[in-house]
VEXMIDO-857497 format. One record per residue (C-alpha): residue in three letters; z, x negated, y negated. Coordinates in steps of 0.2 Angstrom, whole numbers, plus 2048, in hexadecimal, padded with zeros to 3 digits. Layout:
  res    w    u    v
  ala    Z    X    Y
...
END
This chain:
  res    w    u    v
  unk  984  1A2  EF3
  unk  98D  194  EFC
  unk  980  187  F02
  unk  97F  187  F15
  unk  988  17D  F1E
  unk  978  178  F29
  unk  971  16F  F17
  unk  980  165  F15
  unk  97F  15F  F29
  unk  96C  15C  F27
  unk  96F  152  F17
  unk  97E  147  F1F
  unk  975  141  F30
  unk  965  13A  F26
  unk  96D  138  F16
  unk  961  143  F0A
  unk  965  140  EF8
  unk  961  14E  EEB
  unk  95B  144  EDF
  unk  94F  13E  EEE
  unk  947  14A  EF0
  unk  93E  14D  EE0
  unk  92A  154  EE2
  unk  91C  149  EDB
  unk  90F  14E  ECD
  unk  910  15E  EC2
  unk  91C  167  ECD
  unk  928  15B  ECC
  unk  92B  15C  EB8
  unk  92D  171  EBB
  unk  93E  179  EBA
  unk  93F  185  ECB
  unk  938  192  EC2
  unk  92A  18B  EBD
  unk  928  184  ECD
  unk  925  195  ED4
  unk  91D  19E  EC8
  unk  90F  18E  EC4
  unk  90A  190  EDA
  unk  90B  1A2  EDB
  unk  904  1A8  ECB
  unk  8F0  1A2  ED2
  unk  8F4  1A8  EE4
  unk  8F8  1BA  EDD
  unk  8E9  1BB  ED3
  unk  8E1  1B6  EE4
  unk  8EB  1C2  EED
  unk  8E3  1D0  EE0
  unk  8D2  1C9  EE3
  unk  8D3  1C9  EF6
  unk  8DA  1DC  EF4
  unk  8CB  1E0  EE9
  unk  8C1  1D8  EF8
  unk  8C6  1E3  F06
  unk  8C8  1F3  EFA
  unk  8B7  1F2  EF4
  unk  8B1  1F7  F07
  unk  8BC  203  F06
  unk  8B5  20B  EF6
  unk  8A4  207  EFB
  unk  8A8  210  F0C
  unk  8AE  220  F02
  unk  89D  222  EFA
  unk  893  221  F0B
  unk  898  231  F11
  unk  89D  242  F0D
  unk  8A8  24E  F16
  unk  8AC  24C  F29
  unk  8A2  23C  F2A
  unk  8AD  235  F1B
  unk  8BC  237  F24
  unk  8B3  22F  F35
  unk  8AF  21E  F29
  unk  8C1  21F  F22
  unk  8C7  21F  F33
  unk  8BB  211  F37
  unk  8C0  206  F29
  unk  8D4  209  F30
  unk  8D1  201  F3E
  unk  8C6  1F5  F3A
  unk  8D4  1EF  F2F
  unk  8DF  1ED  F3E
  unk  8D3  1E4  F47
  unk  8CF  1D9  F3A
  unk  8E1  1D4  F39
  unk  8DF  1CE  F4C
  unk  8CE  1C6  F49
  unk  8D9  1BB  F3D
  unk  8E9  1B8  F47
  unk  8E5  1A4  F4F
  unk  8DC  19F  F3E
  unk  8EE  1A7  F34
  unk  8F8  19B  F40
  unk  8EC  18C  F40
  unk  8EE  18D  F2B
  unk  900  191  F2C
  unk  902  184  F37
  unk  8F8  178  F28
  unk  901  17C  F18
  unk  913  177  F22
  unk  90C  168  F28
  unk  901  163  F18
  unk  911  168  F0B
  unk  91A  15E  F16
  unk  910  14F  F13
  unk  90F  154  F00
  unk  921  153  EFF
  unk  922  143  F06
  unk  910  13E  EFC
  unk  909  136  F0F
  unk  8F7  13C  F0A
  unk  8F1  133  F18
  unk  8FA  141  F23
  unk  8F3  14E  F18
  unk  8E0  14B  F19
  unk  8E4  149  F2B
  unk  8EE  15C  F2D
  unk  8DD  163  F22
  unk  8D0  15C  F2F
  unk  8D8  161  F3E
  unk  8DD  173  F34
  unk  8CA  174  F31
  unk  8C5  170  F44
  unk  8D4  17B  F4B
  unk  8CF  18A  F40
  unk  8BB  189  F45
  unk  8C1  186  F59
  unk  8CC  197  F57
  unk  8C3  1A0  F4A
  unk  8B4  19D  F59
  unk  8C0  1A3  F66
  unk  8C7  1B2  F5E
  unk  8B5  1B9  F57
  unk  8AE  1B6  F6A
  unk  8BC  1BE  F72
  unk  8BE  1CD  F65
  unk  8AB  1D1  F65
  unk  8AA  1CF  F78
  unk  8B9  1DA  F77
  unk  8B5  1E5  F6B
  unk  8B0  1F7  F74
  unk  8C0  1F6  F7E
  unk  8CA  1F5  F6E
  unk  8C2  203  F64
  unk  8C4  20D  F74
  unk  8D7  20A  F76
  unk  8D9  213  F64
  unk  8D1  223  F6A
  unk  8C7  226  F57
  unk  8B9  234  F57
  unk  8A8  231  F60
  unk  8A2  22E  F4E
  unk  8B0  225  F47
  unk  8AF  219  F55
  unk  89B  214  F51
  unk  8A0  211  F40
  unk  8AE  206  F45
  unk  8A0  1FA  F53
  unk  895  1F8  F43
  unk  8A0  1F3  F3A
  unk  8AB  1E6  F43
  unk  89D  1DF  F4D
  unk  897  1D8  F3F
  unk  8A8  1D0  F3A
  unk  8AD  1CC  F49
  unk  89F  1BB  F44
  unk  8A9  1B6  F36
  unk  8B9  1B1  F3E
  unk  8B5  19F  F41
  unk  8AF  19D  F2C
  unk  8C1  1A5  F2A
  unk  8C6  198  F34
  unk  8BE  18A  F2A
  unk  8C6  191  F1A
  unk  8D7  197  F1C
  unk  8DB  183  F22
  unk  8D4  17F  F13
  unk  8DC  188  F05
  unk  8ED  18A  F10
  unk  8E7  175  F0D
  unk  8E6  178  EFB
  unk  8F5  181  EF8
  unk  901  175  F03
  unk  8FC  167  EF6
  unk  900  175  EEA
  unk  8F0  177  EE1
  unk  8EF  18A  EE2
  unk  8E3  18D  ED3
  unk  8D3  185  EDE
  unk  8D6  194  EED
  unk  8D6  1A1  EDF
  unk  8C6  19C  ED6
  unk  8BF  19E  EE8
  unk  8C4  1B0  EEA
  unk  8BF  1B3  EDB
  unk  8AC  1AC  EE1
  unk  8AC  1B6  EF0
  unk  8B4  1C6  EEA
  unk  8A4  1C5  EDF
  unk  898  1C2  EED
  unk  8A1  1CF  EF9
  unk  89F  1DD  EEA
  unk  88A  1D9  EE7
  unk  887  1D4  EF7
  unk  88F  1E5  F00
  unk  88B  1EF  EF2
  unk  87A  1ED  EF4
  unk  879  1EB  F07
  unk  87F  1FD  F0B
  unk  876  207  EF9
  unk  866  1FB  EF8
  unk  856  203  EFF
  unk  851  1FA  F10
  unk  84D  1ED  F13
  unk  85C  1E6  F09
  unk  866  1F4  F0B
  unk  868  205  F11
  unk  872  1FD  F20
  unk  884  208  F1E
  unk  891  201  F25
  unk  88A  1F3  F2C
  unk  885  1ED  F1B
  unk  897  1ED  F16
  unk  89D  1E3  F24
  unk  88E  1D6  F22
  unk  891  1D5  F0C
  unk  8A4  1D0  F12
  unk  89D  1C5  F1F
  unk  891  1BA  F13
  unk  89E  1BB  F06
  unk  8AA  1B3  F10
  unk  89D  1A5  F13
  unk  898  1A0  F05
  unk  8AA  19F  EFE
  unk  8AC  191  F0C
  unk  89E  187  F09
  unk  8A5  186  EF7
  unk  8B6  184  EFD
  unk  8AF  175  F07
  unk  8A4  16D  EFD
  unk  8B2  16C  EF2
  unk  8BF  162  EFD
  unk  8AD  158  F00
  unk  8AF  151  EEF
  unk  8B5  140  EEB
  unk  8C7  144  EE3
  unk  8D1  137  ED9
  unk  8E5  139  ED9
  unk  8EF  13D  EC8
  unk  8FE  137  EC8
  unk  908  136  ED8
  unk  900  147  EE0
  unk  8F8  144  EF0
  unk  8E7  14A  EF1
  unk  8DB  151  F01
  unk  8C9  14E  F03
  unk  8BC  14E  F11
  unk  8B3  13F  F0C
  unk  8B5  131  F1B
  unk  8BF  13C  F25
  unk  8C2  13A  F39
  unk  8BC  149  F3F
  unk  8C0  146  F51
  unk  8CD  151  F58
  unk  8DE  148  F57
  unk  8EA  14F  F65
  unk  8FD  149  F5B
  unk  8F6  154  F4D
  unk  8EE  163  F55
  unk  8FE  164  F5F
  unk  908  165  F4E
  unk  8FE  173  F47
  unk  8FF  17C  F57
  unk  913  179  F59
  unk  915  182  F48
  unk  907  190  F4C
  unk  906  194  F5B
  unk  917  19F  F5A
  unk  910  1A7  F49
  unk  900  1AA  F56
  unk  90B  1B4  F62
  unk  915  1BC  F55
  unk  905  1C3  F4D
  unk  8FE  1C6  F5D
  unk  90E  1D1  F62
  unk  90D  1DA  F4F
  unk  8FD  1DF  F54
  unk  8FF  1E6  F64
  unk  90E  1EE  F5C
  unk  905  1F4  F4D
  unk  8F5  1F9  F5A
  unk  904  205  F64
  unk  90B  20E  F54
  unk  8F7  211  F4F
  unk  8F5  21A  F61
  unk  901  227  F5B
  unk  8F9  229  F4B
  unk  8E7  22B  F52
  unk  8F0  23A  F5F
  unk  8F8  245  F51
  unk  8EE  255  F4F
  unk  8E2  254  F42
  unk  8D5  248  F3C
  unk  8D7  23B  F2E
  unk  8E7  235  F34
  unk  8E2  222  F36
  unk  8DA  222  F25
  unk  8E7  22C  F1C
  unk  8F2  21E  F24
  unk  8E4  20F  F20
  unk  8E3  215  F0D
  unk  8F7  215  F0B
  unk  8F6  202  F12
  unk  8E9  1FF  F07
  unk  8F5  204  EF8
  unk  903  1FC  F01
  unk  8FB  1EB  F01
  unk  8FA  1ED  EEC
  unk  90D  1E7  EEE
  unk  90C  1DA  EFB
  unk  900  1D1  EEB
  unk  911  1C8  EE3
  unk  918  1C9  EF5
  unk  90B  1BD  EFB
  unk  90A  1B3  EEC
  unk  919  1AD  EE9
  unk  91F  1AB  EFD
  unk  90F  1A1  EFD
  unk  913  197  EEE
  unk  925  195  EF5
  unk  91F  191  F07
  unk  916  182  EFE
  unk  926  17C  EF4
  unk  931  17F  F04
  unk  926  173  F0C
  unk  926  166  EFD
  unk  937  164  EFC
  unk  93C  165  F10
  unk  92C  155  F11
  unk  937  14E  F00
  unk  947  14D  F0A
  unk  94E  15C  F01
  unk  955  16B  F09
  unk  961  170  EFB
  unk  954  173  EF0
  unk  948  17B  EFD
  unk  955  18A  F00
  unk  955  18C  EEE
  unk  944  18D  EED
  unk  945  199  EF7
  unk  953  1A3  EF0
  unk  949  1A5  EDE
  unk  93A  1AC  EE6
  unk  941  1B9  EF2
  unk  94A  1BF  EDF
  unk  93A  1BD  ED6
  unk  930  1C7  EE5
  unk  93F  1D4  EE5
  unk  93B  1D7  ED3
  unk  927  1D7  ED4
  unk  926  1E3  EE3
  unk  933  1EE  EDD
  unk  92C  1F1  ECF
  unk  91C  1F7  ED6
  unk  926  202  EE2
  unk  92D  20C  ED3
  unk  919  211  ED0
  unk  917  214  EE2
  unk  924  221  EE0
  unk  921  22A  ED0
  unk  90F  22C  ED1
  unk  90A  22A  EE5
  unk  8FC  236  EE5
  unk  8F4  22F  ED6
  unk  8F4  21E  EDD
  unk  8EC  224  EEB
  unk  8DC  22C  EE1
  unk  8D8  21C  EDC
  unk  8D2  217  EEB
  unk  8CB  228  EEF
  unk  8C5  233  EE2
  unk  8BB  23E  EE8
  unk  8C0  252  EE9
  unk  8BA  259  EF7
  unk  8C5  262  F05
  unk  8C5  253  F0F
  unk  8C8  245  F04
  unk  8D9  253  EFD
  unk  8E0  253  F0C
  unk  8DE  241  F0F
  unk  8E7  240  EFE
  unk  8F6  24B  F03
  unk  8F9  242  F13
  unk  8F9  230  F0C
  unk  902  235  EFB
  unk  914  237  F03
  unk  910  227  F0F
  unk  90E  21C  EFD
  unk  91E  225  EF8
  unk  925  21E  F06
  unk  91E  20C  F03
  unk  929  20D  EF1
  unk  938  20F  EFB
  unk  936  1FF  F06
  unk  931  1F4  EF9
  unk  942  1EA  EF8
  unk  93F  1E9  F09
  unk  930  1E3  F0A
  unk  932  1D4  EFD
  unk  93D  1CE  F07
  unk  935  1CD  F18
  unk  924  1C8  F0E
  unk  92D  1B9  F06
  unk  93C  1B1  F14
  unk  92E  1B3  F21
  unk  91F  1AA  F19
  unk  92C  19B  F13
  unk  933  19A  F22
  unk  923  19A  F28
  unk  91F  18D  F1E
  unk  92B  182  F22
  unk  926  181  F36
  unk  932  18F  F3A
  unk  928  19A  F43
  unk  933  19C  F53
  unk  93F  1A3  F48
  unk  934  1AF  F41
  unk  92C  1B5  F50
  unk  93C  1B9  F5A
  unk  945  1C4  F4E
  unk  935  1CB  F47
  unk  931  1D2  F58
  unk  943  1D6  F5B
  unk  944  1E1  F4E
  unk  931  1E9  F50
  unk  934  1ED  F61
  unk  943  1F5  F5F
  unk  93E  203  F50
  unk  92A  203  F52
  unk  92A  202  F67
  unk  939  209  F6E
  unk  93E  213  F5D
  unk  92C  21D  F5B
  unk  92C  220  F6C
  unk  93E  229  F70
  unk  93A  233  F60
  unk  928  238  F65
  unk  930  23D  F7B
  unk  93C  248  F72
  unk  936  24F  F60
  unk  925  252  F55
  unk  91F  241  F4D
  unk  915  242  F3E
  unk  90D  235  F32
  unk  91D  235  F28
  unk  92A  233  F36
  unk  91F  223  F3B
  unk  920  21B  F2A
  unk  932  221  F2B
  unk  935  216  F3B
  unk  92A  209  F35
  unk  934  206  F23
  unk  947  205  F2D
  unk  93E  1F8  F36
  unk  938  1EF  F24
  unk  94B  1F1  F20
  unk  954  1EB  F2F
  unk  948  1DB  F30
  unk  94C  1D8  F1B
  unk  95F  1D7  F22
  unk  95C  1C8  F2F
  unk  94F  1BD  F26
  unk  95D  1BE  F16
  unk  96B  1B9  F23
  unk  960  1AE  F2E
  unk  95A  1A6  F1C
  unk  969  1A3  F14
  unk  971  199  F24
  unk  964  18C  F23
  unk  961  189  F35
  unk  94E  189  F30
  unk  94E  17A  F25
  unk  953  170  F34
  unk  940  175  F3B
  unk  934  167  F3F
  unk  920  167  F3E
END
């Protein structure tokens, strides 16, 4: 592909050099490749071990119940799934809003700046993590009203998110610090903390909900509260370790807490928010979106629905894994070489990691398609007349999910790297555009004049998946986004 004409402008009015714009330390001696694969390698074993960390509830939750009050918990878990997405919406833009800005500084090796962009992330994520908890837990009866579950699903659903609506401010706290830790590109320290707390999450839940009481016996409840304490103790250690006195190898930059100013700096705050606060509203407006579409799953005629829907999500996010990873790791080199004066080198970047997610996710989606159903008993194994039909309905949605897999590489990885970048605006304009347009106004026509089912949703909501993969390839390949500021 021709290199956009954008690069070349950017490069003449400041007079970027290639050979400038070189990254310092390890990364620097790395081919491209090697680039991608040494970042993203750690971030998709963490990937994996947050997956593990959300799907042992769900396993956990199977086991609590049988028959009608299984599918009650199942469609519990499904929206508390939803919900916990916008618990964590103003913590996911303050830490976006940290690795552009810290990348940034790593490219340029200002360590100064960095250190600076971690302390206000850390203060930024505890002020909105104690905003957003408040406001969902305050909020919370309202919300499960608004989905219209069963009288008992609806309990299920209080117990559990009123319990986890306390941990969005330590979410805060420690998606500032490893979006930190990734921006300087040390993605291997964020992993071994998932690996921690997926340990915790597993014993602590585990033997909250099968324990005899007192330490156990507390259901659901006790699922919510192992995830909560998990979660805690994962940011102490994450902490404790940016508290450590770190000496620099080479030319890398390095963050730690010790001396920091921890008085709230407006230049920088006002940074973080400018690249944020429009991945805020976007996610805002994707949950509201995906909080409509749910409303006509939760009215089709039989019982289930939501959880048949929540399992096939559940198996749909075993192939954002690479997805993440490597938009992640590509986010950080994006940044890197935009803070090194080097934009050329930025879009390829970002060129080998959409091929390298094409590959990863596609590959999965083949399995998705030959062997749906079997996928799906891994998460629910159980035989019994309500756990089969759960099986039959979310077995042809995972078939789906192999079909928009090419799809959804490509959103997964142009979005987060534009993201990273500072490029939010961007992102949120086209991502709504498209949203509206297939999961608003599409699902809506359809449902007026025609029966809508589970399937016909998925359907509307994977033409959607593909439209969006067009404009983020033509909106990345321009370059436009390189010109973004932070």
């Amino acid at each position: 592909m021709a290199r956009p004409g954008k690069i070349i402008e950017a490069e003449q009015r400041s007079g970027m050099q290639e050979a400038d714009g070189s990254l310092a330390g390890r990364l620097g001696q790395m081919s491209l490749g090697q680039q991608v694969i040494t970042l993203a390698i750690w971030p998709l074993l963490e990937q994996i071990l947050s997956f593990m960390v959300n799907t042992v509830d769900l396993i956990l939750a199977t086991r609590m119940a049988d028959g009608d009050a299984r599918v009650a918990v199942m469609d519990a878990l499904g929206l508390g799934g939803y919900v916990m997405w916008l618990m964590m919406i103003l913590q996911g833009a303050v830490a976006t809003g940290v690795l552009a800005i810290i990348s940034r500084a790593a490219g340029a090796r200002i360590t100064d700046e960095a250190r600076r962009g971690l302390v206000q992330g850390i203060l930024a994520g505890l002020f909105m993590g104690i905003l957003s908890g408040l406001l969902i837990r305050l909020s919370l009866p309202r919300i499960i009203k608004i989905f219209g579950l069963s009288e008992a699903a609806s309990g299920y659903a209080f117990s559990y998110l009123a319990v986890l609506a306390w941990a969005c401010p330590i979410l805060g706290i420690f998606y500032a610090c490893t979006n930190a830790l990734r921006a300087i590109g040390d993605t291997r320290t964020p992993f071994l903390i998932m690996l921690f707390i997926n340990v915790c999450n597993v014993l602590l839940s585990a033997g909250l909900v099968f324990l005899d009481p007192p330490l156990g016996g507390m259901g659901i409840a006790g699922l919510a509260w192992g995830s909560l304490l998990a979660w805690l103790l994962g940011t102490i250690v994450v902490i404790v370790i940016l508290s450590k006195k770190s000496t620099p190898e080479s030319d890398e930059i390095t963050l730690t807490l010790r001396q920091a100013n921890w008085a709230p700096q407006r230049e920088m705050m006002a940074r973080i928010g400018r690249v944020g606060l429009p991945q805020g509203i976007e996610m805002l407006g994707m949950w509201m979106i995906h909080a409509y579409v749910l409303r006509f799953i939760t009215g089709l005629a039989f019982d289930g629905a939501l959880g048949a829907h929540f399992i096939a999500i559940r198996v749909e996010s075993l192939s954002f894994l690479p997805g993440f990873a490597i938009g992640t790791a590509t986010a950080t080199l994006v940044g890197q070489y935009l803070g090194a004066n080097n934009p050329r080198m930025a879009l390829k970047a970002l060129r080998t990691a959409w091929l390298f997610a094409l590959t990863f996710m596609s590959t999965i989606g083949i399995f998705f398609l030959l062997a749906p159903e079997v996928i799906v008993r891994l998460i629910l194994p159980e035989t019994d007349i309500q756990a089969t039909r759960l099986v039959a309905v979310a077995g042809p949605l995972v078939f789906i999910c192999g079909i928009f897999q090419p799809a959804l590489a490509t959103t997964i990885v142009m979005k987060t790297c534009l993201r990273g970048a500072g490029a939010t605006r961007i992102v949120m304009t086209w991502s709504f555009a498209s949203l509206i347009l297939f999961r608003i106004i599409g699902i809506t026509i359809y449902d007026t004049y025609f029966d809508l089912t589970l399937i016909k949703i998925w359907t509307f909501m994977s033409i959607d998946l593909f439209v969006q993969a067009a404009l983020f390839i033509v909106i990345a390949f321009r370059g436009k986004w390189l010109e973004a500021k932070v």
